[in-house]
VOLOLUM-696231 format. One record per residue: y, x, z negated of N, C-alpha, C in turn; residue in three letters. Coordinates in steps of 0.1 Angstrom, whole numbers. Each point is the difference from the previous one (the first is absolute). Example, Ala and Ser with C-alpha at 12.3 -4.5 7.8 and 13.67 -1.06 7.14 Angstrom:
<sites>
SITE   nyy   nxx   nzz  cayy  caxx  cazz   cyy   cxx   czz code
SITE   -57   132   -78    12    -9     0    12     9     0  ALA
SITE    11    -4     7    11     9     0    11    -8    -8  SER
</sites>
This chain:
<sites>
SITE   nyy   nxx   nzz  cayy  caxx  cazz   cyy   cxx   czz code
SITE  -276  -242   387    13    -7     1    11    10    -4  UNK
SITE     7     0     5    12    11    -2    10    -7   -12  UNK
SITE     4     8    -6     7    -4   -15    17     0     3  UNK
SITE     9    -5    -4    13    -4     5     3    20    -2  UNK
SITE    -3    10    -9     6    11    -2    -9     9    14  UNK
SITE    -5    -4     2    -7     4    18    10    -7    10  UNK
SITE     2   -10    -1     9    -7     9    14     4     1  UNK
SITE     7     4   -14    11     2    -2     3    16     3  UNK
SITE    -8     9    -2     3    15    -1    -7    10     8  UNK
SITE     3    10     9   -11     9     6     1    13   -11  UNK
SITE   -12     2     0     2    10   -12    -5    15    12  UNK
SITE    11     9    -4     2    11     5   -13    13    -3  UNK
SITE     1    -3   -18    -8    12    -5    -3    -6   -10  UNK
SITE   -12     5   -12     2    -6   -10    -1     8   -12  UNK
SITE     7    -1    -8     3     9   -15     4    -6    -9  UNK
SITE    -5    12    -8     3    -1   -14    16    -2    -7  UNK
SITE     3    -7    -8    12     4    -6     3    18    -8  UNK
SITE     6     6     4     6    10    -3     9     3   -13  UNK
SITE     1     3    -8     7    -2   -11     8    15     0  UNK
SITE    21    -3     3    -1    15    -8    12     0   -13  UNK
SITE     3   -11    -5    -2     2    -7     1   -15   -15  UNK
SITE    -7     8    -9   -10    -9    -8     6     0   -17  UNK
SITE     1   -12    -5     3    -3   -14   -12    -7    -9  UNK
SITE    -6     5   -10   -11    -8   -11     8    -1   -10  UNK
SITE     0   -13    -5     5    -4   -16   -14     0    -6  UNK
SITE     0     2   -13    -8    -2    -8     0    -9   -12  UNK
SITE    -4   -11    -3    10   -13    -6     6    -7    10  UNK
SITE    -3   -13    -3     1   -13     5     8    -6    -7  UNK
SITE     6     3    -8     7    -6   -12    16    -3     1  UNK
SITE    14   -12    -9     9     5     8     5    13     5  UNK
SITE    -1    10    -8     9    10     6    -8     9    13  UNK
SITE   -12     1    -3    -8     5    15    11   -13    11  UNK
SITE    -5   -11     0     4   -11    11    15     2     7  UNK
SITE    10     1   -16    15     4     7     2    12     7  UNK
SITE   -12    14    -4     3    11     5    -7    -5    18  UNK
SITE    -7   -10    -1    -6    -3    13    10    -3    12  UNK
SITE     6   -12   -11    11    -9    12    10    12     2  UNK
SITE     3     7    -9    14     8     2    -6     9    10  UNK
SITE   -12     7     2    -2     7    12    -3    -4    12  UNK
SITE    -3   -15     2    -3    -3    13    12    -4     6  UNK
SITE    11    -4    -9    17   -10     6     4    14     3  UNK
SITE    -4    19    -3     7     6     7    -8     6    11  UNK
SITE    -9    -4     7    -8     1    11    -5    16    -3  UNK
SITE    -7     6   -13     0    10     2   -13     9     4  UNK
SITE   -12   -11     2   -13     6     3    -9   -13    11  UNK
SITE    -6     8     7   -10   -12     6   -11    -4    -6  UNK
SITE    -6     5   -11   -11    -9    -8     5     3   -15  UNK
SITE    -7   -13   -10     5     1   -10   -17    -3    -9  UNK
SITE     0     9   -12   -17    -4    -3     2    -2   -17  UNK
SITE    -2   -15    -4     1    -1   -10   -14    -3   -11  UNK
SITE     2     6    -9   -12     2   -10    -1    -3   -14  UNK
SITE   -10   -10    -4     4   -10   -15   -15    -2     2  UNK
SITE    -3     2   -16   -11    -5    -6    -2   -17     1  UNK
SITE    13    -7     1    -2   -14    -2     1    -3    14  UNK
SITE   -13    -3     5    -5    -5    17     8   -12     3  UNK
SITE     3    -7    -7     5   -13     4    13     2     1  UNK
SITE    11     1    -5     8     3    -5     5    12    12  UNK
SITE    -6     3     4    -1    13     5     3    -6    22  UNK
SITE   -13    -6    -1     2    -6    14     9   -12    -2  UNK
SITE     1    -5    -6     9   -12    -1    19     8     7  UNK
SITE     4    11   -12    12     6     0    -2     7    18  UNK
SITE   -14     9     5     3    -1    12     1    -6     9  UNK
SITE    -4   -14     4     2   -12     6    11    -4     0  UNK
SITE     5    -2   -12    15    -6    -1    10    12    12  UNK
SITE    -2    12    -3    11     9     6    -5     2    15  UNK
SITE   -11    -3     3    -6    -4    14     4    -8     9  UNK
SITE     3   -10    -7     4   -12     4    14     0     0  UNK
SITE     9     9    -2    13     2    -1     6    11    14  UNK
SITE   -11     1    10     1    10     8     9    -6    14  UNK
SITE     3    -9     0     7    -8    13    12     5    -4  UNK
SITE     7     3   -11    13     2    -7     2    12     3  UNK
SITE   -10    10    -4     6    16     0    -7     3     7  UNK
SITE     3    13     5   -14    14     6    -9     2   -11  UNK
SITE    -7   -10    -4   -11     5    -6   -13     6     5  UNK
SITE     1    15    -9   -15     4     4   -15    -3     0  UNK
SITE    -8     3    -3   -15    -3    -2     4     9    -9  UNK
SITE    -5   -19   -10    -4    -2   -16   -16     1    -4  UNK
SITE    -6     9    -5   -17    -1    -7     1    -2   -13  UNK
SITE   -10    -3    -7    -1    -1   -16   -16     2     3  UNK
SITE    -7     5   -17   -10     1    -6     4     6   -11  UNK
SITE   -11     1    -8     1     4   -12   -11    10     0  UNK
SITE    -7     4    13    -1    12     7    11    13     3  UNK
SITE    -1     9    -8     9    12     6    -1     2    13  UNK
SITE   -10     0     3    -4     9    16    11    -9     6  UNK
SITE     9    -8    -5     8   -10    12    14     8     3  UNK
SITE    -1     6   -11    13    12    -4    -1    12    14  UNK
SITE    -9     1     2    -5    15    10    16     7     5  UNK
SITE    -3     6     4    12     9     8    15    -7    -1  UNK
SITE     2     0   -14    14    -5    -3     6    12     1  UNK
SITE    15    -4     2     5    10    -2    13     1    -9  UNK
SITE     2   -11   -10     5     1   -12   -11   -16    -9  UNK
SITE     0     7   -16   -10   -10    -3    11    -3   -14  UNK
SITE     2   -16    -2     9     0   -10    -9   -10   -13  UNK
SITE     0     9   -11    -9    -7   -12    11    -8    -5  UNK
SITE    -4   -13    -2    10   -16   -12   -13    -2   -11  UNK
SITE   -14     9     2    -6   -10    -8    -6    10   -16  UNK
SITE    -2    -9    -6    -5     5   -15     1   -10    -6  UNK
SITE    -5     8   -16    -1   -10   -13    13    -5    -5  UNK
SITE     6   -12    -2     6    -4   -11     1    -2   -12  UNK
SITE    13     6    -7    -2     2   -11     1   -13    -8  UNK
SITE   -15    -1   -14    -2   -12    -7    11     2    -9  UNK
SITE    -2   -11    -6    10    -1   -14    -6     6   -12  UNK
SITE    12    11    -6    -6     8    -8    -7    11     3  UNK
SITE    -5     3    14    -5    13     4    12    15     0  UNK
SITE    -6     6    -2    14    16    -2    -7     3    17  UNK
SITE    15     4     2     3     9    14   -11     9     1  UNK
SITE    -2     7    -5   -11     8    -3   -15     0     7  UNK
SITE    -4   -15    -9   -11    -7     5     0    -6    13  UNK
SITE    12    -6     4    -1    -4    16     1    11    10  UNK
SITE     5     8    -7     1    10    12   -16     7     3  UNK
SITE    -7    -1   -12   -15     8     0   -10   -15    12  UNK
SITE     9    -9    -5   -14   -13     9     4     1    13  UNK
SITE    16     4     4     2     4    15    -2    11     2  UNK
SITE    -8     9    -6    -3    19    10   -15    -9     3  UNK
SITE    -3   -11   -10   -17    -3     2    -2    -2    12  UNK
SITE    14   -14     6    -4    -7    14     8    13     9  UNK
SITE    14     8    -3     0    10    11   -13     9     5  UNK
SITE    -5     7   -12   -12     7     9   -10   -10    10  UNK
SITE    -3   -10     2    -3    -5    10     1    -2    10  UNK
SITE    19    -5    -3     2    -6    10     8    16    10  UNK
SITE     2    10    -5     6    18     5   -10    -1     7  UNK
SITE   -11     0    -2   -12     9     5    -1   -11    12  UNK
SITE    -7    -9     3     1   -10    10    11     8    10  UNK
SITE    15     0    -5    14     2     7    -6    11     5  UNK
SITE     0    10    -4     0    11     5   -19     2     8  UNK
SITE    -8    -3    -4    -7    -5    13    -2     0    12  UNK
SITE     8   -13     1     4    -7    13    14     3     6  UNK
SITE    10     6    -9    11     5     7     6    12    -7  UNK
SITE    -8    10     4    -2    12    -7    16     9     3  UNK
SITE     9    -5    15    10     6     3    14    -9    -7  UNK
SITE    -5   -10    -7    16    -6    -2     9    -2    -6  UNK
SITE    10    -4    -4    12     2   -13    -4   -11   -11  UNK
SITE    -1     6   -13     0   -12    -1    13    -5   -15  UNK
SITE     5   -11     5    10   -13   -14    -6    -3    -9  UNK
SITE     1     7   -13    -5   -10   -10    11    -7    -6  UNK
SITE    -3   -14    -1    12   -12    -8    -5    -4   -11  UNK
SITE   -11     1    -9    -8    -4    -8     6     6   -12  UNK
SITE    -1    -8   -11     8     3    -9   -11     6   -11  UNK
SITE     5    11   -12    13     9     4    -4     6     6  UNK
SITE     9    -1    12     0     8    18     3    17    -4  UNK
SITE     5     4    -9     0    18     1   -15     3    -7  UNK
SITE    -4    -5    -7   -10     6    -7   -13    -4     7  UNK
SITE     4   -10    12   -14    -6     3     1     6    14  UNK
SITE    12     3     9     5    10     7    -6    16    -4  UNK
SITE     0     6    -7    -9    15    -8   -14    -5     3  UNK
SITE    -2    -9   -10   -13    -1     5    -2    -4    11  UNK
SITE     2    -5    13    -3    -3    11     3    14    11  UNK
SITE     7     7    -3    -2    17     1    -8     4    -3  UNK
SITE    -8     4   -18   -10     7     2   -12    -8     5  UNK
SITE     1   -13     0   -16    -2     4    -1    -2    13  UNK
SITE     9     0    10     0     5    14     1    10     4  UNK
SITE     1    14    -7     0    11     3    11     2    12  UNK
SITE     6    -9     5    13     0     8     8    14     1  UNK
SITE     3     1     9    14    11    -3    13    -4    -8  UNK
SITE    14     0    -6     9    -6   -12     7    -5    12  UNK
SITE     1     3    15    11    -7     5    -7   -13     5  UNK
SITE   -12    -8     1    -5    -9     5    -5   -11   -10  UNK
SITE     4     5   -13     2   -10   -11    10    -4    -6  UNK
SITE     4   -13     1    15    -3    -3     0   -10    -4  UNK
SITE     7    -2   -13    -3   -11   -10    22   -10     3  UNK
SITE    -6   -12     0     8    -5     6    16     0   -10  UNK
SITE    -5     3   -13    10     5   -10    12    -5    -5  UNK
SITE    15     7     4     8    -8    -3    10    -6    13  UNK
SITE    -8     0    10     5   -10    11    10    -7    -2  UNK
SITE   -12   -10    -5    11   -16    -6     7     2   -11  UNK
SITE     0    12    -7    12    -2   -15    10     3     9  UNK
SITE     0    13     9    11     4     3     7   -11    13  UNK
SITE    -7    -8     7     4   -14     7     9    -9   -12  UNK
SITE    -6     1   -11     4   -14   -11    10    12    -2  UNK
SITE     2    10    -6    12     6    -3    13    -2     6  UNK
SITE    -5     2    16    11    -1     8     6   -16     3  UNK
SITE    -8    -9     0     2   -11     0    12    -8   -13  UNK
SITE    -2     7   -12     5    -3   -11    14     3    -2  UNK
SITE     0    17     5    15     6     3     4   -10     9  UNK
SITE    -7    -4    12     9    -4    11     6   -16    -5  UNK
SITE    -8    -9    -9     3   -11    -5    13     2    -9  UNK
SITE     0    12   -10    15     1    -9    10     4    12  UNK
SITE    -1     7     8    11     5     8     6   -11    11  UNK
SITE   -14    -9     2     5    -7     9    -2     5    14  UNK
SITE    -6    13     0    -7     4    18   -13    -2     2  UNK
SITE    -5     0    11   -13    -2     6    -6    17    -8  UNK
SITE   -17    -4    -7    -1     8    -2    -7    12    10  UNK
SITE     1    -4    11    -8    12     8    18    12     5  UNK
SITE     6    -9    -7    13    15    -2     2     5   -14  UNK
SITE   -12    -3   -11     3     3   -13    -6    15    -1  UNK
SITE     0    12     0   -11     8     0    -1     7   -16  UNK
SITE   -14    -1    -4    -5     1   -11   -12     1    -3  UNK
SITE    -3    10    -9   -18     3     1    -5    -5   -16  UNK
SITE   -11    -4     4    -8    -1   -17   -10     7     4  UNK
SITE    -3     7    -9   -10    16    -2   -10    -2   -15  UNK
SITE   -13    10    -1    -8    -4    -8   -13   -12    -1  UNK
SITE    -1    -3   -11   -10   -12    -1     3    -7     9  UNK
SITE   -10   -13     3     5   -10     6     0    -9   -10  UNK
SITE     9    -2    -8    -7    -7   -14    13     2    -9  UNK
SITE    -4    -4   -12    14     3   -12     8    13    -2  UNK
SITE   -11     8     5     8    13    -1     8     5    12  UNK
SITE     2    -3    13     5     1    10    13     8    -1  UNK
SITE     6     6    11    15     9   -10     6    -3    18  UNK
SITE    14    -5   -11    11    -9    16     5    12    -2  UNK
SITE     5     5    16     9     9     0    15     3     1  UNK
SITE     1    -3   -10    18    -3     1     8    10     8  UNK
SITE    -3    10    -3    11    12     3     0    -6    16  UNK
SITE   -13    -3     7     3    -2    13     3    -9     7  UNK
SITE     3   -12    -6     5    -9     3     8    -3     8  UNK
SITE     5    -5    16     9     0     5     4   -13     7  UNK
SITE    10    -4     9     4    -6     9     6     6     7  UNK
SITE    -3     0    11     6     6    15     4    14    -4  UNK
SITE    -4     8    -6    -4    16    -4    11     1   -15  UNK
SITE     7   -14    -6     6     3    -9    -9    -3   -12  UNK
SITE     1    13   -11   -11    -2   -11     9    -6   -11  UNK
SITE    -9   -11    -6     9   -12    -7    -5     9   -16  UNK
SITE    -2     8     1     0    13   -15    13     6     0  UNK
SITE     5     3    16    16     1    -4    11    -7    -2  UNK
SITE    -1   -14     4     6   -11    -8    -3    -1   -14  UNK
SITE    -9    -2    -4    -2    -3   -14   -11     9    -5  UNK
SITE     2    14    -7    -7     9    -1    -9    -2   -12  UNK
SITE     1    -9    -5    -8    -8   -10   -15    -9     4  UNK
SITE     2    -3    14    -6   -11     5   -18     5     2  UNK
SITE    -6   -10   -11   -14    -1    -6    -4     8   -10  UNK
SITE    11    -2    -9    -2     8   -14     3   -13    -8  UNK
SITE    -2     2   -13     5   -10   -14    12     1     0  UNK
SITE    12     9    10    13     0    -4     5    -9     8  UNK
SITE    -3    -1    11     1    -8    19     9   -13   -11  UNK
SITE    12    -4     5     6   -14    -1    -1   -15     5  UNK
SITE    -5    10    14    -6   -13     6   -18     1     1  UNK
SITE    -1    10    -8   -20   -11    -7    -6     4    14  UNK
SITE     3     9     7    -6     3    14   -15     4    -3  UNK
SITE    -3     0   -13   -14     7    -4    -8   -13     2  UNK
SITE     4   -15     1    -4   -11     1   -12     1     9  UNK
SITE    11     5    11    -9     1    16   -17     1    -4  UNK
SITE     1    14    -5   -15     6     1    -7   -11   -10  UNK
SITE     4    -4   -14   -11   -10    -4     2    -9     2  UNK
SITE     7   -10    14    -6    -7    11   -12     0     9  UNK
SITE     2    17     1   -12     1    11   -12     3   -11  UNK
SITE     3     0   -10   -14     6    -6    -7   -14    -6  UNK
SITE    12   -10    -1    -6   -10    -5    -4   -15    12  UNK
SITE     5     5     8     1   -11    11   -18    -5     5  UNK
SITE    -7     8     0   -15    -3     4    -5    -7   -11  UNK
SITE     6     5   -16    -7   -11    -8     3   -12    -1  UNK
SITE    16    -3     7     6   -14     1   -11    -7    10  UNK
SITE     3     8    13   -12    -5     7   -14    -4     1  UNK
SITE    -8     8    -5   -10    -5    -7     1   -13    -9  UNK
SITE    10     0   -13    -2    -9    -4     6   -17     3  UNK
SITE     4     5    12     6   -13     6   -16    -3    13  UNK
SITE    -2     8     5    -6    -2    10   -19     5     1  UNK
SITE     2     5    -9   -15     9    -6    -4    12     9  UNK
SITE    10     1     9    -8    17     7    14     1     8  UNK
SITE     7    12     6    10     2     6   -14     7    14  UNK
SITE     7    -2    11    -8     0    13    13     4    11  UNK
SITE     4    -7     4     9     4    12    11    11    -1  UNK
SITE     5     4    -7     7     9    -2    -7    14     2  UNK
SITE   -10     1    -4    -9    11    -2    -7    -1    11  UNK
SITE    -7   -12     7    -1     4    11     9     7    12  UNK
SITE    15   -10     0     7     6    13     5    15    -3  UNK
SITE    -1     5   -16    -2    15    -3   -13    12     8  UNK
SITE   -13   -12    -4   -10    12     9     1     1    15  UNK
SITE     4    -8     3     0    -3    20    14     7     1  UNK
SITE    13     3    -9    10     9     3   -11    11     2  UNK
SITE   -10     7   -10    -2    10     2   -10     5     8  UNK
SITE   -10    -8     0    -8    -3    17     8     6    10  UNK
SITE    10   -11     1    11     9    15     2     8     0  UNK
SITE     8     5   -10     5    17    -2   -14     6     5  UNK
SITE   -12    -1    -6   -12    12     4    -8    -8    15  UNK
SITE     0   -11     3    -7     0    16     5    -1     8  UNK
SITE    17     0    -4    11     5    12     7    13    -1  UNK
SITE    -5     8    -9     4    15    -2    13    -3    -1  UNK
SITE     7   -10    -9    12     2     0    12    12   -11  UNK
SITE   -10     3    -7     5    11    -6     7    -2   -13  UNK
SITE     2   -13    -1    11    -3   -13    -2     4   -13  UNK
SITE     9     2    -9    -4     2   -14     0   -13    -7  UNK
SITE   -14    -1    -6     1    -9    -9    -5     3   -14  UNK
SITE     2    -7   -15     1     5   -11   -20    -2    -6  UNK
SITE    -7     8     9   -17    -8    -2    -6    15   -10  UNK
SITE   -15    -4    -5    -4     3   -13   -10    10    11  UNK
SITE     8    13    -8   -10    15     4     3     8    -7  UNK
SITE   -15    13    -4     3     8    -9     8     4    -2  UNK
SITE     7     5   -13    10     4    -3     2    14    -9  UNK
SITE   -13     4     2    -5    11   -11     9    14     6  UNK
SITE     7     8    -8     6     5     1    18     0     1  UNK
SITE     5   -14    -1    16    -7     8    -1    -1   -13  UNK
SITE    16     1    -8     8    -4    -4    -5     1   -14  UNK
SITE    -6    14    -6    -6     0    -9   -12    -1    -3  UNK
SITE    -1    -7    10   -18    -8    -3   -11     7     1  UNK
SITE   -14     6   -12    -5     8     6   -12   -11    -4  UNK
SITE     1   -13     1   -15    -6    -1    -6    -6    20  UNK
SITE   -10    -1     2    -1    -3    14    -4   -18    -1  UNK
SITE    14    -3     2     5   -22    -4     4     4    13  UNK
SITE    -2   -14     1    11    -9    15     6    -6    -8  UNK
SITE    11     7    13    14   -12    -8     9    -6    16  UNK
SITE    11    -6    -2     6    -4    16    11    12    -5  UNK
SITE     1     7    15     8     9     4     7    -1    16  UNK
SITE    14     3     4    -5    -4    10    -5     8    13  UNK
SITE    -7    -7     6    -7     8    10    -1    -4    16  UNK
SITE     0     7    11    -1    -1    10   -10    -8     7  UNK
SITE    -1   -12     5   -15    -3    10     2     0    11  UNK
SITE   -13     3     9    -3    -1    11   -17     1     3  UNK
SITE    -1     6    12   -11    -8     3   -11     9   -10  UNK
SITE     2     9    -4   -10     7    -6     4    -3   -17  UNK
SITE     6    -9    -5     2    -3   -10    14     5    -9  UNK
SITE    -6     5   -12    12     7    -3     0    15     5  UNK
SITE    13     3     9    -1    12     7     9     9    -9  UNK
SITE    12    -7    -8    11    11    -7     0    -7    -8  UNK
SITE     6     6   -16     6    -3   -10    16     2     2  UNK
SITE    11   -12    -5    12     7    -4    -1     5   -15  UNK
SITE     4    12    -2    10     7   -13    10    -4    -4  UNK
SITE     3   -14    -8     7    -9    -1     7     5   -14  UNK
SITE    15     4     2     5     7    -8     6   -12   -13  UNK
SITE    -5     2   -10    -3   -13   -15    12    10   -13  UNK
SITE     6    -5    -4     6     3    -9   -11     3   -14  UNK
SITE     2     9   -11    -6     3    -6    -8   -10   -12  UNK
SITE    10   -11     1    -8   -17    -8    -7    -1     7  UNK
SITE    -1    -3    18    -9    -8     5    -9     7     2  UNK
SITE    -1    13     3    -8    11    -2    -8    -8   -15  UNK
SITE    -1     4   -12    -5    -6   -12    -5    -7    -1  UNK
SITE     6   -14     8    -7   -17     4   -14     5     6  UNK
SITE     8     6     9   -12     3    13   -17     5    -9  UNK
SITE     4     9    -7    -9     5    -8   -11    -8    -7  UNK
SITE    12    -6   -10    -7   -11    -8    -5   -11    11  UNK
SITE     3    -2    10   -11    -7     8   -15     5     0  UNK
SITE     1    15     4   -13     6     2   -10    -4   -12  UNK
SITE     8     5    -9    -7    -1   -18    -9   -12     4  UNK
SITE     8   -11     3    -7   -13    -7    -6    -3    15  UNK
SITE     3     5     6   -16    -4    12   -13    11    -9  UNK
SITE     4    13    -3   -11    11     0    -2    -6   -14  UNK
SITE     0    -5   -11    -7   -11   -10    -9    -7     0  UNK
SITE     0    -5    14   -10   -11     3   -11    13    10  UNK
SITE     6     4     9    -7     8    13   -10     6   -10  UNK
SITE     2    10    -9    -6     9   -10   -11    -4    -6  UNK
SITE    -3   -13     1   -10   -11    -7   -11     1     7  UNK
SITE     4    -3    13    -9    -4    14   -10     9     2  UNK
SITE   -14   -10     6   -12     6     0     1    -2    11  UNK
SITE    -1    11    11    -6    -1    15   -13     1     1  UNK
</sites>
């Protein structure tokens, strides 16, 4: 008896799906999920392969976004908690690791996430031995280094997703006092992704005018108008969130899928993401820190030589310090 899809279709040829090109999260968790939705609303890949220890949890979150396919160009969605699902990706972006308990030192979590990275690198690199890969996993520079050495990677195809979103929250913050949309605020946050982070004042502008020559004070203890506020906004804004909402997720996602595009549309843009830094600006320890840098399709292709006044120069430093504190500890 012939089936209504015999009745309905002549089929010409028959094949395989073709994939060219391919995204793996790793983490099922919110911010794996937001980095999910944020890449599929920009149509930027035909398959998407998502990977979580927790099975249920796991097909459940892919189902849901399956079932959302009448709405968008959605691609072909897989999940397992099999790597081999990852194969011939051609950017793989890590959300997952340990959480830190209460009362554990930085230290210690960072040692229980090299435990589950070396597993989960080796797997990656495996099965998609050619691809770029995002670390988002916190702390994203130190766990970015390690996700360099234990992929044996080249430095431009490891990119730690860094200070993306400070420097998004920065600009957002200026653009809230001034009163403009912040995608005309331009401003970089450089360094840690974390307390130590170093705003860049000197370069601060609007429509090419630097607001250092208005108020040559502005993000010092001398500043009148407290412009130094800005930055411990952004430094403190994820812990507001968190503790209003227990995890911050979307923001950080529609950050990694900005930078997805920039590298699987070779768009070339600079953005402020976490790569070695060994040798810049003093620094002779080999830390990730966010600098900014060029992507495209081969990852990071250029560094800018981002001209820093001799304070932020210093910041910048003492960033390195207090990542290379903890890094120095680490047992590969």
């Amino acid at each position: 008896m012939a089936t209504i899809k015999c009745e309905l279709m002549k089929t010409f040829i028959s094949e395989e799906p073709v994939c060219h090109s391919k995204i793996s999260i790793i983490g099922a968790g919110s911010v794996g999920m937001a980095c999910a939705i944020s890449i599929l609303l920009k149509s930027l890949i035909d398959e998407l392969a998502l990977v979580d220890v927790n099975e249920d949890k796991l097909r459940g979150e892919t189902m849901d976004l399956q079932h959302g396919s009448p709405f968008v160009k959605m691609p072909r969605i897989v999940c397992s908690k099999d790597y081999r699902i990852t194969a011939n990706s051609s950017l793989v972006i890590i959300t997952a690791g340990a959480r830190q308990e209460k009362g554990e030192s930085r230290l210690n979590l960072v040692q229980r996430n090299v435990a589950i990275f070396k597993s989960m690198i080796s797997a990656i690199v495996q099965y998609s031995p050619h691809c770029k890969l995002i670390v988002v996993s916190n702390p994203v520079d130190i766990l970015t280094y390690v996700s360099w050495k234990l992929s044996t990677f080249p430095i431009n195809r490891v990119i730690g997703s860094g200070c993306n979103l400070d420097t998004a929250r920065f600009r957002y913050f200026i653009g809230q006092k001034l009163g403009i949309h912040s995608e005309s605020c331009h401003g970089w946050v450089l360094g840690e992704h974390g307390d130590s982070s170093v705003p860049v004042w000197s370069g601060v502008n609007i429509a090419g005018v630097p607001l250092k020559d208005l108020n040559s004070a502005i993000g010092t203890d001398n500043d009148p108008e407290k412009w130094k506020n800005v930055h411990k906004e952004v430094i403190a804004s994820a812990y507001e969130i968190i503790k209003m909402k227990g995890y911050t997720s979307w923001a950080i996602g529609l950050s990694v899928a900005d930078l997805a595009e920039s590298i699987l549309r070779n768009l070339r843009r600079a953005h402020p993401v976490s790569t070695i830094i060994k040798g810049l600006f003093g620094i002779d320890k080999e830390v990730f820190l966010s600098v900014p840098c060029i992507l495209g399709e081969n990852g990071i292709t250029d560094l800018i030589k981002m001209k820093l006044t001799p304070e932020e120069e210093a910041h910048l430093r003492k960033s390195a310090e207090t990542i290379w504190e903890i890094q120095k500890e680490l047992k590969l």
